[in-house]
MIDOLUM-658683 format. One line per field, with one value per residue (C-alpha): x, y, z; residue in one letter. Coordinates in steps of 0.02 Angstrom, whole numbers. Last residue first. Layout:
BEGIN
east: (X,...)
north: (Y,...)
up: (Z,...)
resn: (a,...)
//
This chain:
BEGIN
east: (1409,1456,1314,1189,1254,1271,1217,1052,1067,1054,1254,1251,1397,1316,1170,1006,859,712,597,588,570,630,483,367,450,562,510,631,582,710,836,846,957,856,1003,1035,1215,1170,1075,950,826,660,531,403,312,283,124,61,-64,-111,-113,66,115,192,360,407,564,726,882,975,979,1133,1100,1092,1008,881,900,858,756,746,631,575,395,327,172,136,203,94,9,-147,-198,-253,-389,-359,-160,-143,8,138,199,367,425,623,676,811,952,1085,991,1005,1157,1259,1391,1442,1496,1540,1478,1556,1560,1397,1307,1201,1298,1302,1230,1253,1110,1156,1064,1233,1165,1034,1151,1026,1091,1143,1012,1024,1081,1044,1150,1156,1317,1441,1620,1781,1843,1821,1631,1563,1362,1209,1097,936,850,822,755,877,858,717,698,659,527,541,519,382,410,392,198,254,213,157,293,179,-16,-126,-294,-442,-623,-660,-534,-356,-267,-86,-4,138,317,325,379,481,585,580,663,811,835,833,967,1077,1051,1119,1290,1329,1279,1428,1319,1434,1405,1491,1365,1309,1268,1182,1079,999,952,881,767,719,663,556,489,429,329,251,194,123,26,-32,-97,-194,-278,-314,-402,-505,-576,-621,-715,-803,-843,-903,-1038,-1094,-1126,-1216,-1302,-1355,-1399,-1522,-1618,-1628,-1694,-1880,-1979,-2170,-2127,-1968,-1854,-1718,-1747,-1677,-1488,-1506,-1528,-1377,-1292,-1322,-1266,-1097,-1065,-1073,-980,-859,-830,-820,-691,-615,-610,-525,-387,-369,-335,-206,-121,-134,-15,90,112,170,287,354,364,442,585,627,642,774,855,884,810,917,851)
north: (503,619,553,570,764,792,756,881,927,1087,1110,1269,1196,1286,1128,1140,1087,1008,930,739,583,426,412,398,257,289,193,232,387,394,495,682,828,817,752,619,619,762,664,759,591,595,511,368,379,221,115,48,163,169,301,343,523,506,605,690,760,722,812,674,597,445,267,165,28,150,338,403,567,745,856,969,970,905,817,869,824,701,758,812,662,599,498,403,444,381,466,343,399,456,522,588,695,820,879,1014,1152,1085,1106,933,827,678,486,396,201,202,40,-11,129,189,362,396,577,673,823,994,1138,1158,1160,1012,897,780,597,444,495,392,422,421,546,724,767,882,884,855,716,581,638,792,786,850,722,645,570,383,403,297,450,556,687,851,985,1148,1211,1089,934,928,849,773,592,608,716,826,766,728,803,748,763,587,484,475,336,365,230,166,146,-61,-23,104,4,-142,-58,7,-190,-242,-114,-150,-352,-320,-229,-338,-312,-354,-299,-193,-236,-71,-46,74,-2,-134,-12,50,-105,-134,21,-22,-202,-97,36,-99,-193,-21,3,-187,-146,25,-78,-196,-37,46,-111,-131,57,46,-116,-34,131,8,-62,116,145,-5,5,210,140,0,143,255,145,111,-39,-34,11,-133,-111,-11,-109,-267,-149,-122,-318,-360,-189,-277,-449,-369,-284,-430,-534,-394,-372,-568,-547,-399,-482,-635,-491,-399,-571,-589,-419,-436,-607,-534,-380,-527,-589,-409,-382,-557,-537,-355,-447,-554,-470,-335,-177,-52,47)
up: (396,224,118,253,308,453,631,623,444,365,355,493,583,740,759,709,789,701,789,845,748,852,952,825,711,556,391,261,72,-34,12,-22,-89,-265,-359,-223,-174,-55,52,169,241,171,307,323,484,572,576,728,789,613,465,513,424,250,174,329,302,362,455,545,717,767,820,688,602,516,534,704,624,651,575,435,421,233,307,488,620,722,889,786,725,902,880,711,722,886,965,1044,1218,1304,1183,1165,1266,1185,1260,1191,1278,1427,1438,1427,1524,1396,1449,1298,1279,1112,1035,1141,1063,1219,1213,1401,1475,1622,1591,1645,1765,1832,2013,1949,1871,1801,1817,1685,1536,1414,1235,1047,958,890,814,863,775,914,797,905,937,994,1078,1038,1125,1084,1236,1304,1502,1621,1762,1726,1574,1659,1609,1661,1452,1427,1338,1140,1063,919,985,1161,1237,1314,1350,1204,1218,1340,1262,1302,1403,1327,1258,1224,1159,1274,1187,1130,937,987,1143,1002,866,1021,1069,905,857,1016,985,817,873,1007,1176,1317,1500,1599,1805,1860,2006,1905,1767,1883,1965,1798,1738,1889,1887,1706,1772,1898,1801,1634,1767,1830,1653,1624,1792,1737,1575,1678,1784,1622,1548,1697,1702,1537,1573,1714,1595,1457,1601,1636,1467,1443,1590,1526,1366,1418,1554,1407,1303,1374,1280,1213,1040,997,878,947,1111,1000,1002,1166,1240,1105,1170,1350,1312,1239,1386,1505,1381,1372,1584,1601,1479,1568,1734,1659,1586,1739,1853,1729,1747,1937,1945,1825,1945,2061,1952,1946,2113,2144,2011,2070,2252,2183,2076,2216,2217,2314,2464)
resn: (x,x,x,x,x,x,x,x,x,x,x,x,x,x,x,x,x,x,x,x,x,x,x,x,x,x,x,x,x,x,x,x,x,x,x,x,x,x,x,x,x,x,x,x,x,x,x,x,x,x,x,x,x,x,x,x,x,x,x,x,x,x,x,x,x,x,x,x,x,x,x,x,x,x,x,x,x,x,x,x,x,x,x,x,x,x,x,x,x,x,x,x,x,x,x,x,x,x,x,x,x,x,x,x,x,x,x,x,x,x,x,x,x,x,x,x,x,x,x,x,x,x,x,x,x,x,x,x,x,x,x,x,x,x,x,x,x,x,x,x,x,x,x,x,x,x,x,x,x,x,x,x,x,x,x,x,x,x,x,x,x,x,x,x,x,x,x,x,x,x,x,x,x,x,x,x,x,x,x,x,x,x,x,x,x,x,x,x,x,x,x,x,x,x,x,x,x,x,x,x,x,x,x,x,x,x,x,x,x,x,x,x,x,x,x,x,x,x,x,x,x,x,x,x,x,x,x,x,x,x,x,x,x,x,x,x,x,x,x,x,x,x,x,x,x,x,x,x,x,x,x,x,x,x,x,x,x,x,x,x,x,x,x,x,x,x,x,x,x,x,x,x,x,x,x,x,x,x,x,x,x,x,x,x,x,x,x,x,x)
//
């Protein structure tokens, strides 16, 4: 059944509803929490106190507010589901929103700089397409999902772009596509093969180091204020779950055949693939686009 404006607005004023309630909770959660490491910490120091019951509330109590933090951010997820699922219905229900050029590259900084972080439990790794981490090989990007596709421009060369994804074509086992540069707005039917998800989470680089590429890897990159992939190289990892990588862009008007070093954020730097031109870059060449 479609979501209408109306009822989308509801849900999600009602998930703002929840998220709020989360956040008092989690307050009362901290004090609480607080109060007991204060009641731990002068345990440390005392001779005739037991720890082990102090550290196992405090635990217990850290769990609770774990728990409560989670639950908020599942709200702010769901929230981001249903205006998505809108936006979706009303491209196809041929209602065309006009976005001009600068709107489109706010509007794809902020989708990076907003991408869940990936905060696992203890022990737990980094799931696919968190950060570096590629999807599996059955994997399926869903309906409205942002992906890197290899796909021919005006003049018929291929170039790996910034799309959506419009439907899977399951008996062709192909992707429908839309270039989401307004000037464009191209509809392309893909292999697989020639689709890339992008992430889906943020990697923290203080927990999680190990979802980043690596220093010197040779990847693909959404070079700045536009919407098309190159070759790169990672110049310097993020040190910060906020911090974006900083990459070498191939540029053959440079006498070293690279760029100096731009700031490209986690979920637009993907792996390497090339295309059949065989040029080294994945959408050409910098000094050539």
């Amino acid at each position: 059944m479609p979501l209408t404006a109306e009822s989308a607005a509801q849900q999600i004023q009602d998930r703002l509803k929840d998220i709020q309630q989360h956040i008092h909770i989690v307050d009362e959660e901290r004090r609480r929490a607080e109060n007991s490491i204060s009641s731990l910490v002068r345990s440390l120091h005392a001779t005739n106190q037991k720890v082990k019951p102090l550290l196992k509330a405090s635990l217990m109590e850290a769990s609770q507010e774990e728990a409560t933090i989670r639950a908020a951010l599942a709200k702010i997820h769901e929230i981001r589901s249903i205006r998505n699922e809108r936006r979706i219905q009303a491209r196809n229900a041929g209602n065309k929103e006009a976005i001009r050029r600068g709107a489109l590259m706010k509007m794809v900084q902020l989708s990076a700089q907003t991408l869940p972080l990936f905060v696992g439990k203890l022990g737990e790794r980094a799931p696919a397409l968190c950060g570096a981490i590629p999807a599996e090989g059955n994997y399926v990007a869903k309906v409205g999902d942002n992906v890197a596709a290899l796909a021919k421009g005006i003049d018929e060369e291929e170039n790996w772009i910034l799309a959506e994804v419009v439907q899977f074509l399951h008996r062709q086992n192909k992707y429908d596509v839309i270039d989401i540069d307004e000037e464009q707005k191209d509809r392309h039917v893909l292999s697989k093969r020639k689709v890339i998800p992008l992430p889906l989470m943020r990697a923290n680089p203080e927990t999680d180091g190990h979802a980043l590429f690596p220093k010197d890897t040779v990847v693909m990159a959404l070079y700045p204020q536009t919407t098309c992939f190159y070759k790169a190289i990672v110049h310097r990892l993020p040190q910060t779950a906020t911090e974006d990588y900083e990459v070498l862009f191939e540029d053959s008007s440079y006498l070293n055949g690279y760029a100096e070093p731009l700031p490209v954020a986690q979920r637009y730097v993907i792996a390497y693939r090339p295309t059949k031109k065989g040029a080294g870059s994945g959408s050409g060449n910098l000094s050539s686009a």
